[in-house]
N, C-alpha and C positions, 0 to 999 in steps of 0.2 A: 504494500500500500504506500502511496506518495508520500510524503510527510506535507501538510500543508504550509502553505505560503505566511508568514508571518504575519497579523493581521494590523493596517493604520502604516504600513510601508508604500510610499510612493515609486515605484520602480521606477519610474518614467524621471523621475527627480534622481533617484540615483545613477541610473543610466548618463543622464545629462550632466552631471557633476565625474562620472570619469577625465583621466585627463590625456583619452587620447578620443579618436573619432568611431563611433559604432555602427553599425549597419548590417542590419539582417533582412534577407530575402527568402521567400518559399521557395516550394518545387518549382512553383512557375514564373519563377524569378518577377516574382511584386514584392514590394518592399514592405515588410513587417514592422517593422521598430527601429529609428536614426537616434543619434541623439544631439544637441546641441553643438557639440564642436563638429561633426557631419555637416550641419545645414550653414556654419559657419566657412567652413571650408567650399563651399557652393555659394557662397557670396548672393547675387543678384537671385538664384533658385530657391532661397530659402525658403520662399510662400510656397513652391510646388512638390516642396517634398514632403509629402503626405504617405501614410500608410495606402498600399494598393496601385502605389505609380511605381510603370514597369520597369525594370532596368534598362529596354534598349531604351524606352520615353525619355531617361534621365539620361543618356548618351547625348542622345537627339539633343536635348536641350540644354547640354555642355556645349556640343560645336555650336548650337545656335546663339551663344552667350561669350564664345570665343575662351571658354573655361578649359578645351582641349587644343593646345597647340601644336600637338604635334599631328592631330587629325588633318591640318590645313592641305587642299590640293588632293585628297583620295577620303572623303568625310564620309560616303558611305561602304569603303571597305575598312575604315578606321573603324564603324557602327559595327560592321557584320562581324569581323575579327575578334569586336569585344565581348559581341553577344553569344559568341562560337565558343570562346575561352572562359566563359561565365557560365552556360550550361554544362561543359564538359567537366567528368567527376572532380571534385576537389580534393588534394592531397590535405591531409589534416596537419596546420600549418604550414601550407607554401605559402612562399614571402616575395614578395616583389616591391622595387623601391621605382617610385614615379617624381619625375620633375613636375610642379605646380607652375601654371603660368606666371605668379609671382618668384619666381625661381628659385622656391624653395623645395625640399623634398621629405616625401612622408613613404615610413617603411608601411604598407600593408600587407595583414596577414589575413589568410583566410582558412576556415575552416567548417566541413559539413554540418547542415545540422541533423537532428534524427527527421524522417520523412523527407527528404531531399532538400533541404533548404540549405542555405549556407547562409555563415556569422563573420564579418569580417571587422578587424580594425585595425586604426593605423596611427601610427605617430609621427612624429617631427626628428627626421635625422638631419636635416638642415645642416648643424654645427661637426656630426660624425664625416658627412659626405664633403664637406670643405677639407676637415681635420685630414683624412684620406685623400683629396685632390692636391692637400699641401706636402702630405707625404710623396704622394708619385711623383709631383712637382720635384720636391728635393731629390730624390732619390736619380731623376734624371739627371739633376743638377751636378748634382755628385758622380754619377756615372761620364757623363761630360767633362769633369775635370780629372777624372780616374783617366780617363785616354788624353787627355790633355798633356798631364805628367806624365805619362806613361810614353809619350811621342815626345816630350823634352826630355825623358830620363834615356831614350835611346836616339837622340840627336846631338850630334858636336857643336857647340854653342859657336865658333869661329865658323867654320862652312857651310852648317846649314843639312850634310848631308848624315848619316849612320856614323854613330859612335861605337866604338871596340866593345861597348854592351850589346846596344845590338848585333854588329858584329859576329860576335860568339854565341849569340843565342843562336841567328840564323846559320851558323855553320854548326853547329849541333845539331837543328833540326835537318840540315840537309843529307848531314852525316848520316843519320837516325834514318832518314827514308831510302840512302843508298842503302843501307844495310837490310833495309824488310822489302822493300823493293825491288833493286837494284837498278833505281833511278841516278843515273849520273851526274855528274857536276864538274866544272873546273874552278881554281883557284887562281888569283892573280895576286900580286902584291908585289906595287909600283912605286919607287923612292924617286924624291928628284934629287935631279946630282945635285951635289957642289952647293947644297940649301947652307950651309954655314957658310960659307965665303959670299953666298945671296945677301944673309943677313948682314955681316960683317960691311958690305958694302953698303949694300941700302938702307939698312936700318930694320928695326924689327918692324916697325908698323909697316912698311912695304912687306916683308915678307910675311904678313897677317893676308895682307891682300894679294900677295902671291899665292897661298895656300888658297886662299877661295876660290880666282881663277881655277887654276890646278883643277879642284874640284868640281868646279863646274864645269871642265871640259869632260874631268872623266863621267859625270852624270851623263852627258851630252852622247858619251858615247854606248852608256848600258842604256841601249832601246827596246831591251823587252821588259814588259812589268815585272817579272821576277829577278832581272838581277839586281844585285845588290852593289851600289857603294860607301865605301866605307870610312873613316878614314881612323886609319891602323894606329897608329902614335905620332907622333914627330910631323915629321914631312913626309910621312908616309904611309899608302892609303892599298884596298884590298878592296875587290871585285872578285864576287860569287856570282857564277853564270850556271844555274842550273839548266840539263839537259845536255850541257854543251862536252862536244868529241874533243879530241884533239887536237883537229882542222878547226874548229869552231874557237877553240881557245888559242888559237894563234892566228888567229883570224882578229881575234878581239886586243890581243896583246899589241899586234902591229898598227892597230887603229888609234892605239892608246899614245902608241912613242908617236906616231904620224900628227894626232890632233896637240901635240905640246908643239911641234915644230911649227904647227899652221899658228898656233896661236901667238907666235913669235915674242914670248914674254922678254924683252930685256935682260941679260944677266951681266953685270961690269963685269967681273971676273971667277969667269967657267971657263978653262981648259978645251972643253968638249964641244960650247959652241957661243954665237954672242948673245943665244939668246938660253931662256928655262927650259932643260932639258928631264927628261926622264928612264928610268929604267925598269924594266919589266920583269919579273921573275913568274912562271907558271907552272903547274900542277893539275893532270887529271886526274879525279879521284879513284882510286884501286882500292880495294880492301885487303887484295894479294899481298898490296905492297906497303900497303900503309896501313898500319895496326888501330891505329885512334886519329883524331882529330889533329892532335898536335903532330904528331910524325907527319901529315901530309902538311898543316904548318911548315914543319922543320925543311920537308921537299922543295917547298915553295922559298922560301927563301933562303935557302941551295942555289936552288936558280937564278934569282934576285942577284944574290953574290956571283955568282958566274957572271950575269949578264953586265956587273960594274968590272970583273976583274977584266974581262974583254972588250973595257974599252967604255964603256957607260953609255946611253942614248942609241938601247937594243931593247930586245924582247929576248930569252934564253926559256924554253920547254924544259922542262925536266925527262 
């Protein structure tokens, strides 16, 4: 047996004094019972919300009040949609959060009643859904600077192009896929001559803007997106050319001595020529032959040293 209802209790009063918005509909989705913050929330419709007015009626007469903004431009498939998703069974508590033309946002929850009805109500996440907009905000924000430093902590602050961190990251990585691969690569590492008697003559701040030149010709000359320049320490800088033979990395070594000579840097006094010369040292990568990262390093500038002991402003293969 029921327990009866409590006698001199205003339901209708307490309902209205909750402090979010109430609304229950029957089986045939007419409206049963709202309570004050509902008809509140409906602004201008407040007269029309009556017990027995249908739910699509009160669709209707949100686009007709401009209470639904996002209805605008497709109003009666915004109506069908609502009224499709309103008679279909109700999960007991599903939540959905909706933007209010005043632009603010209410979570509603809805849930069946017994005989087919459903009870639904909803509150003010307003300050949640900002709190959350200000989070993703930041978190971009921070994400943006996380690559930000992250592109200065692997850039040479003087040229401009990959510093010996990155560097070595990306020669690990390449390392790493010759070996599960055996995707190939060659090494390069290029010294200009006679950089201290550069200096000595012209002064350090020309040989700051010696060194940028420099590197911008060798950027100039790694034209596929994947290679890499670098620059190695000193005055002296390293180009990873993944995929590349033999042929291909002396193809790139000879480009490199070529474009120093076109770009006819001035040097007072170089031996080798009157103008910023370079020398090239190279290495294909082998796993035969080279055990780790550094030995094929060590290869590479073998070469390097060969290609100055024969004279400086060469390219030498290993």
């Amino acid at each position: 047996m029921a327990t009866p209802a409590p006698p001199g209790i205003d339901w209708q009063l307490l309902v209205d004094r909750l402090p979010c918005a109430v609304v229950a509909f029957d089986a045939a989705d007419r409206l049963v019972v709202c309570n004050e913050e509902f008809r509140r929330l409906h602004g201008p419709l407040a007269g029309a919300i009556e017990p027995g007015l249908a739910f699509e009626s009160l669709l209707r007469l949100s686009v007709e009040h401009g209470l639904a903004p996002e209805a605008t431009g497709r109003e009666e498939a915004w109506v069908a949609e609502r009224v499709a998703a309103h008679r279909a069974p109700a999960a007991d508590g599903a939540t959905t959060v909706r933007r209010l033309p005043d632009g603010r946002w209410r979570r509603v929850t809805e849930t069946p009643l017994p005989g087919g009805g459903r009870l639904a109500f909803s509150v003010d996440v307003t300050e949640l859904v900002q709190r959350q907009t200000d989070l993703a905000q930041l978190n971009s924000r921070l994400e943006e600077a996380r690559v930000r430093l992250e592109a200065i902590s692997e850039t040479d602050a003087l040229t401009g192009i990959a510093n010996r961190r990155h560097f070595d990251r990306r020669l690990r990585e390449e390392w790493s896929r010759l070996q599960r691969h055996g995707t190939g690569f060659a090494l390069l590492l290029a010294d200009i001559d006679h950089f201290k008697r550069y200096n000595d003559r012209h002064g350090h701040q020309a040989g700051d803007q010696c060194l940028q030149r420099v590197a911008n010709g060798l950027a100039r000359c790694a034209q596929r997106p994947a290679d890499l320049v670098a620059r190695y320490g000193g005055e002296e800088f390293a180009l990873l050319l993944p995929h590349a033979d033999r042929n291909g990395a002396a193809t790139q070594a000879m480009r490199v001595v070529a474009a120093l000579d076109a770009a006819a840097l001035p040097h007072g006094d170089s031996p080798v020529a009157p103008h910023v010369t370079l020398s090239v040292g190279g290495v294909v990568a082998d796993p035969t032959r080279h055990g780790d990262e550094q030995a094929l390093l060590a290869a590479a500038d073998a070469a390097l040293y060969r290609a100055k002991a024969e004279g400086r402003r060469r390219a030498v293969l290993d």
